[in-house]
N, C-alpha and C positions, 0 to 999 in steps of 0.2 A: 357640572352635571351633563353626564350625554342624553339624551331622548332618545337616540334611535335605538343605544342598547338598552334602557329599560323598556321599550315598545318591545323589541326582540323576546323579550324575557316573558313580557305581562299580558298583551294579546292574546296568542295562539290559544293558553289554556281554555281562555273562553269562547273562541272559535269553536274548536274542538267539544267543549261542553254543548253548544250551543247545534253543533249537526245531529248530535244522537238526542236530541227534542220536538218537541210540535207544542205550538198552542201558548199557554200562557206561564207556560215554564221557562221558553224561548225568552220571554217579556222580561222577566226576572237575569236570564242571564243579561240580557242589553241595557239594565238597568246599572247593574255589577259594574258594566264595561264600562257605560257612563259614571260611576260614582269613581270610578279606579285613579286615584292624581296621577298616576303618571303615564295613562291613554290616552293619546289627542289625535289616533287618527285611525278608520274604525271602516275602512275600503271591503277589508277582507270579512269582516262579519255583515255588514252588508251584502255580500257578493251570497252569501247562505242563503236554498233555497225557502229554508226552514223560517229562516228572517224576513224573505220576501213574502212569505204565505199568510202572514201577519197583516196585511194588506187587503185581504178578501173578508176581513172582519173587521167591523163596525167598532167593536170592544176592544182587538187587538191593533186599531191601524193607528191612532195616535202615538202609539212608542214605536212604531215602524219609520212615523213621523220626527219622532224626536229622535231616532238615530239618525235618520239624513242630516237631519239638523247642524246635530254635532257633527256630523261627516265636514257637509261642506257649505251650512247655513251659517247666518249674522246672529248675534243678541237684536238690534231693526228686526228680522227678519221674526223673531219669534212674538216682540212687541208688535208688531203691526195684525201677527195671527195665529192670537193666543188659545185662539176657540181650536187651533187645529193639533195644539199638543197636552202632555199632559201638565198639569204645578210641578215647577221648579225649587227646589229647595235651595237655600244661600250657596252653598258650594257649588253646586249647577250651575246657576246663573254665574258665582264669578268663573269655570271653567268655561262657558260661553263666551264672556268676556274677553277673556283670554285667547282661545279661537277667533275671535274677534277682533284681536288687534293683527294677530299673525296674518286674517288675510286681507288688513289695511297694510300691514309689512310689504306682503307680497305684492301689493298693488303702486306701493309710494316709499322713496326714496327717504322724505322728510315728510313724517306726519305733528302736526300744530298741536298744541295741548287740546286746542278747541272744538278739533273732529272727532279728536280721541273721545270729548266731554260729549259731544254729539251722537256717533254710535255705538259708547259702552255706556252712554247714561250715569258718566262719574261725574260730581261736578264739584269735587274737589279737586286741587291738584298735589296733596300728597297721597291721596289714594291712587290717583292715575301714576304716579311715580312708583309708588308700591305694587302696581299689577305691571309696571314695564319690569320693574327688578326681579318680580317673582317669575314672570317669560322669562327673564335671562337665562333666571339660577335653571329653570328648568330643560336650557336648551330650547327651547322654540324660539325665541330671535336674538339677536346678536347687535347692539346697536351704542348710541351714545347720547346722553340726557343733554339739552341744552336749555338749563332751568333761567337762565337771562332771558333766551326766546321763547321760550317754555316751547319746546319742538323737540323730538325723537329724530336722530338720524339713522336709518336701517343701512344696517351694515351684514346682515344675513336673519331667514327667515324659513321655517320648514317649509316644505310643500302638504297641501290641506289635502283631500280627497278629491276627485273631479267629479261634478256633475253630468250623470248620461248624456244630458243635452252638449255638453263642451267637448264630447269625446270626437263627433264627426267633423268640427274644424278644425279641433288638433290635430286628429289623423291628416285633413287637406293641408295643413300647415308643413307636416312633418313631411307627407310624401313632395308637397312642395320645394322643400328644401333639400328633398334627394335628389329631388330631378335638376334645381340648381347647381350642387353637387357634383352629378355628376357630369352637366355640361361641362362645367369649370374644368374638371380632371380632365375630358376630350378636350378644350383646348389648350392642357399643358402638355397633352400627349403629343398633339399635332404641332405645338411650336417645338418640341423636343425633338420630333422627326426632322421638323424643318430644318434646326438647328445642325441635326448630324448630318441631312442630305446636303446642307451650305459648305456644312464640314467636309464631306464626301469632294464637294464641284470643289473646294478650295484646293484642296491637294490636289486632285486631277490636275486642277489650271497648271498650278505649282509645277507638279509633274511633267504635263507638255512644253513648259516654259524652260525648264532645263532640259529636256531633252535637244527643244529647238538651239539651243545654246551648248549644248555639247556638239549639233551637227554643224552649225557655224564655226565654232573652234575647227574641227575637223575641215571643212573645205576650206579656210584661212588656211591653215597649216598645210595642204597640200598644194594652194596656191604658189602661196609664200617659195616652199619645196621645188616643184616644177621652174619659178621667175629664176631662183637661184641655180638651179639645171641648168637653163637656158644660159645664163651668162657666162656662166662656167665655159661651156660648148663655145660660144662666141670668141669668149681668150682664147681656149688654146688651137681651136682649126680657123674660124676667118677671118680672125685677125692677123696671123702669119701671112697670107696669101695679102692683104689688105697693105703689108707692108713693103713688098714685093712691088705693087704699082707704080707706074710714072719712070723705073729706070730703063734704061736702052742703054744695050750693048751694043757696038759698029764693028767686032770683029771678035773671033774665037781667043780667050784670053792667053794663050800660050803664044800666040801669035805676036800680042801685043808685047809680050814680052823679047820673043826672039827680034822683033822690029827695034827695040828698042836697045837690046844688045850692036843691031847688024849700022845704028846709025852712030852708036858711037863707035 
């Protein structure tokens, strides 16, 4: 069973019915809404001014009352004040019930048989099994019987109507958590910065590091070039002259020669 497409479907008409009215025709239609099995959430006919006006009458304000009720009241809540609505007939009351467990759903994980017997006033436990099964079938919660523990595990649960009063913490809540939000994102932004300007300095480094290393090669290499110049230069001019040193001639060589013919 889904609930949000039969709410889809079964609402609006009585919305609608219920703007082009005044007075105690309005009553009638919010009676309808409430008798409807498969309405359990009742924001938008509320929000009608036609339905708030109901309010300003004595005669008309108890079913004004008993739509908040069902909006976003307990079965507690209507035994504690009974004077302020109108008689409930059996199906009301178990659709109460019912609303009634959804927003112990929405409040607890693991609801006991015993709280359930508590605030729906069942104090059987196949009847309490029968109204967790009939929420099931209907979509309003989603959970798992644990009839050893006699405990309900909520495993999913609609959302109920909000009360005007709950409406200016949610807003501080919510705008709370935008402003958390969006610190968070500024400081993903700025380590992201940080990261590419690291990136940036890294390569630079990189950068000047080989280029310092390419100018090194360079003055090696024309070191290296000039050393070997030099030696070059050294063999073949001063070392010729170098080898010339320390001899002594004592006379003009042609001389030494005819001298040495004239003694033999």
């Amino acid at each position: 069973a889904n609930m949000d497409s039969w709410e889809s479907r079964s609402l609006p008409p009585f919305v609608e019915a219920a703007s082009k009215l005044q007075g105690r025709p309005v009553v009638d239609i919010i009676l309808k809404t409430i008798n409807h099995p498969n309405i359990f959430v009742f924001g938008e006919m509320l929000d009608l001014p036609q339905v708030q006006e109901l309010g300003a009458n004595a005669e008309t304000k108890p079913y004004l009352n008993l739509l908040e009720l069902f909006a976003y009241g307990t079965y507690g809540e209507f035994m504690t004040n009974r004077a302020n609505y109108p008689s409930l007939t059996p199906p009301q009351i178990a659709k109460l019930q019912m609303l009634t467990l959804v927003d112990l759903a929405n409040k607890q994980k693991t609801i006991l048989y015993s709280a359930l017997t508590r605030e729906l006033g069942i104090d059987s436990v196949r009847q309490i099994e029968d109204m967790i099964i009939e929420c099931t079938y209907k979509g309003l919660i989603r959970g798992k019987i644990d009839q050893r523990n006699q405990r309900l595990t909520i495993q999913f649960a609609i959302g109920r109507d909000v009360r005007p009063a709950q409406l200016p913490p949610m807003i501080a809540t919510l705008q709370s958590w935008v402003h958390a939000s969006e610190e968070f994102l500024k400081k993903i932004e700025e380590q992201l910065k940080s990261v590419d300007i690291s990136r940036q300095q890294r390569g630079k480094h990189d950068q000047d590091l080989k280029t310092q290393l390419d100018e090194m090669k360079t003055r090696v290499r024309f070191q290296m070039e000039e050393e070997e110049m030099a030696a070059v230069a050294a063999a073949t001019g001063g070392g010729g002259r170098a080898g010339m040193e320390g001899l002594e001639f004592e006379g003009d060589g042609d001389e030494r020669r005819r001298g040495g013919r004239r003694h033999r």
